[in-house]
C-alpha positions in Angstrom: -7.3 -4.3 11.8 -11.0 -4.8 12.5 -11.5 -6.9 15.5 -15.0 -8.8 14.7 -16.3 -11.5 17.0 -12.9 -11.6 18.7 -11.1 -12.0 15.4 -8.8 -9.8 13.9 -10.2 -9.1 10.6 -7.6 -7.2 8.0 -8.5 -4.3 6.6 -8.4 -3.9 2.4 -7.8 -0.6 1.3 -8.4 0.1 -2.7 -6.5 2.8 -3.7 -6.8 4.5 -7.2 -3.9 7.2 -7.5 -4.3 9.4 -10.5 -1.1 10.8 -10.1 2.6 9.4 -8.6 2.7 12.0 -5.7 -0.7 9.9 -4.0 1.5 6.7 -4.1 2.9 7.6 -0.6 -1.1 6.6 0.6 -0.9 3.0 -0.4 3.0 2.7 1.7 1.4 4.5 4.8 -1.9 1.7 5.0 0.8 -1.1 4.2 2.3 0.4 7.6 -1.0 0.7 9.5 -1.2 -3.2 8.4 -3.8 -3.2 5.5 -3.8 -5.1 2.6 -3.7 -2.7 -0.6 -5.0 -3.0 -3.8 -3.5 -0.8 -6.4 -6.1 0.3 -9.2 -3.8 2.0 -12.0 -5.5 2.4 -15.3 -6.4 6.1 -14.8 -2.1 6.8 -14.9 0.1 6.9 -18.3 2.1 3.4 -18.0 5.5 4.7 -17.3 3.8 6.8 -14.2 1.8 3.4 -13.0 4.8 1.4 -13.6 7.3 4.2 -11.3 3.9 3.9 -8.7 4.2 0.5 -8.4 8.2 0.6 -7.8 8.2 2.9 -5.0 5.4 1.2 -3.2 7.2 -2.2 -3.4 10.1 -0.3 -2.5 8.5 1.2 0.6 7.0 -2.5 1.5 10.1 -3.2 1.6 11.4 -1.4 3.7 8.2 -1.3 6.1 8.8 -5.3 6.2 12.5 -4.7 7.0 12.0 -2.2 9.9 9.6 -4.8 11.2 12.6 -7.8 11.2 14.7 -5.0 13.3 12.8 -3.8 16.0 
């Protein structure tokens, strides 16, 4: 987070993977607390489709580790 003025500002982070393998990018700046925005029309749609599955998957998880500690 950006602190501005005293105020946390969130970060956005616009990610454009052209391939599944850079999907592990958007999971690691959900973790560092950014807000992601996925930009998928340069992938097939079964590849953007798997992309967007394993990121909500690893939000997922990132949310549930947070619940634990």
């Amino acid at each position: 987070m950006t602190v501005f003025q005293g105020i946390q500002q969130p970060e956005v982070v616009v990610i454009t993977p052209a391939h599944f393998d850079e999907a592990i990018h958007a999971v690691r700046a959900v973790q560092q607390l950014r807000t992601v925005v996925l930009h998928l029309g340069a992938m097939p749609t079964h590849e953007a489709q798997r992309t967007i599955d394993f990121v909500s998957g690893g939000v997922c998880a990132v949310r549930s580790e947070e619940h634990t500690s």
